[in-house]
C-alpha positions in Angstrom: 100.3 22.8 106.0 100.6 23.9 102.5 97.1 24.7 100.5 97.2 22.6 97.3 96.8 25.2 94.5 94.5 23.5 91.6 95.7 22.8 88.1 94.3 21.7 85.3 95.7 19.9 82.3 93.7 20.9 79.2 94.4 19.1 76.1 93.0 20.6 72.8 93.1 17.9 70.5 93.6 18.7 67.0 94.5 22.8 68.0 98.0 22.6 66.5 99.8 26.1 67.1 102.5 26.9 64.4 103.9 30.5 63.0 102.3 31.7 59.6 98.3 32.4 59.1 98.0 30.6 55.8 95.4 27.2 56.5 96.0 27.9 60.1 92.7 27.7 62.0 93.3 29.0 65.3 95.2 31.9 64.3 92.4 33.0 61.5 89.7 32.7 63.9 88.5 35.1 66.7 89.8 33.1 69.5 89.7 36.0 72.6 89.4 33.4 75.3 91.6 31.7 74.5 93.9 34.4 73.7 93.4 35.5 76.9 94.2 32.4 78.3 97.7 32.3 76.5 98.5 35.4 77.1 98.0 35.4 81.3 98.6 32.1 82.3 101.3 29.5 82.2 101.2 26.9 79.5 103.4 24.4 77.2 103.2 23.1 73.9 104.1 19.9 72.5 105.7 18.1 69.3 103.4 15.7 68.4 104.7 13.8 65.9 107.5 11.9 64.5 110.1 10.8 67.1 109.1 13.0 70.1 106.0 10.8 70.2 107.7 7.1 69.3 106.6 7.5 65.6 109.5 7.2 62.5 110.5 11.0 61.5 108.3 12.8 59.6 105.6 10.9 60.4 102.3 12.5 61.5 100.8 12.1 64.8 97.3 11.1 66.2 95.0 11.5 68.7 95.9 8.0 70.1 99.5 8.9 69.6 98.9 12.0 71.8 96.9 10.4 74.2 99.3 7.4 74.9 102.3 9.4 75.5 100.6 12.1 77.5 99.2 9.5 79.8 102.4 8.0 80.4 104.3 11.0 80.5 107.2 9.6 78.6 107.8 8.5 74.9 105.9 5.5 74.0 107.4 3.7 71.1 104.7 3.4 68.9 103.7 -0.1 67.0 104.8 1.7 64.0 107.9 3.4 65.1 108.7 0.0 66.4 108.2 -2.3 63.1 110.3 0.3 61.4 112.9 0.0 64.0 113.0 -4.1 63.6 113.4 -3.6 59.9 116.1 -1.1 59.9 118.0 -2.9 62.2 117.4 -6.4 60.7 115.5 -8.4 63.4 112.2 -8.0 61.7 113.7 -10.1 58.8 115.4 -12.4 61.7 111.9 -12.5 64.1 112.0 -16.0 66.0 108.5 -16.4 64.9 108.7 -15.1 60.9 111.7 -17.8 60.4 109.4 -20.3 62.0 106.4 -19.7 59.4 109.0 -19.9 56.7 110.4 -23.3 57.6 106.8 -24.7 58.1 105.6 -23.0 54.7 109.0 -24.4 52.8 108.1 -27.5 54.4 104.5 -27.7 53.3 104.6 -25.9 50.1 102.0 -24.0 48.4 101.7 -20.0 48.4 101.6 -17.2 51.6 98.9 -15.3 51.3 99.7 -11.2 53.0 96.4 -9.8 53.8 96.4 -6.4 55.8 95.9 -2.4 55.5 98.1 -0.7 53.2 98.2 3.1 53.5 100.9 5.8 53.3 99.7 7.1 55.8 100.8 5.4 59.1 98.2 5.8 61.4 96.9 1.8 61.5 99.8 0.5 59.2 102.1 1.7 56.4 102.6 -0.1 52.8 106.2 -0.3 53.6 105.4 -2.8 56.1 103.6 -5.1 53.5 106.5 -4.9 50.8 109.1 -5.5 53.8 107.5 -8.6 54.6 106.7 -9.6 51.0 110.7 -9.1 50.1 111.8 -11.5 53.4 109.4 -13.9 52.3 110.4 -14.0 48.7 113.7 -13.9 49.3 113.5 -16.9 51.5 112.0 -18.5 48.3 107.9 -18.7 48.7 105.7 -17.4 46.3 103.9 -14.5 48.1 100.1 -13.4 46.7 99.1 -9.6 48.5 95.2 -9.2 49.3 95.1 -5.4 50.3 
């Protein structure tokens, strides 16, 4: 029978590794274990962010991000990555349920009101999100009022 050799699977969030010393953390400080531990075992890296990790390009990553596709050991199309996808492809404008809310807000009148997060940043939403669904709504012919 063959002895089972441990492993372990250590994940140092927030240690990114990159070329160059300037505002790089782990390379500035006196790291000898883990030097060590570079130098005389095997290891990997990873991208973490933008598509490798189901996020649009050029968009950072997260500890959730990480977390999510490490755990299932494939790329995880990220919320995100995935309303950018409907919009750049069209079926975010043409969403079952969106053209639905129209019809019943043509039908009833009055204003839509967009309340949400709105932050370049893209780790709980993006602003492009808000002004995509602003621009379908307004140019299905409601008045939209933003609360952000």
């Amino acid at each position: 029978m063959t002895k089972i050799k441990p492993v372990v699977l250590c994940i140092l969030d927030g240690w990114g590794l990159r070329e160059g010393r300037d505002n790089n953390a782990p390379v500035l400080a006196d790291t000898p274990n883990f030097d060590r531990l570079m130098q005389d075992w095997p290891h990997a890296t990873l991208v973490t962010h933008g598509p490798d990790v189901g996020l649009p390009t050029g968009q950072m990553g997260n500890s959730e991000v990480g977390h999510t596709n490490i755990g299932a050991g494939r790329v995880v199309a990220m919320d995100l990555g995935q309303i950018d996808l409907a919009i750049e492809d069209g079926s975010f404008a043409e969403n079952a349920a969106l053209q639905d809310f129209i019809k019943d807000v043509k039908a009833a009148g009055g204003i839509v009101h967009l309340m949400g997060l709105v932050s370049a940043g893209g780790v709980h939403s993006h602003e492009d999100h808000m002004r995509v669904a602003a621009g379908v709504l307004t140019k299905a012919g409601l008045q939209v009022a933003i609360h952000a």
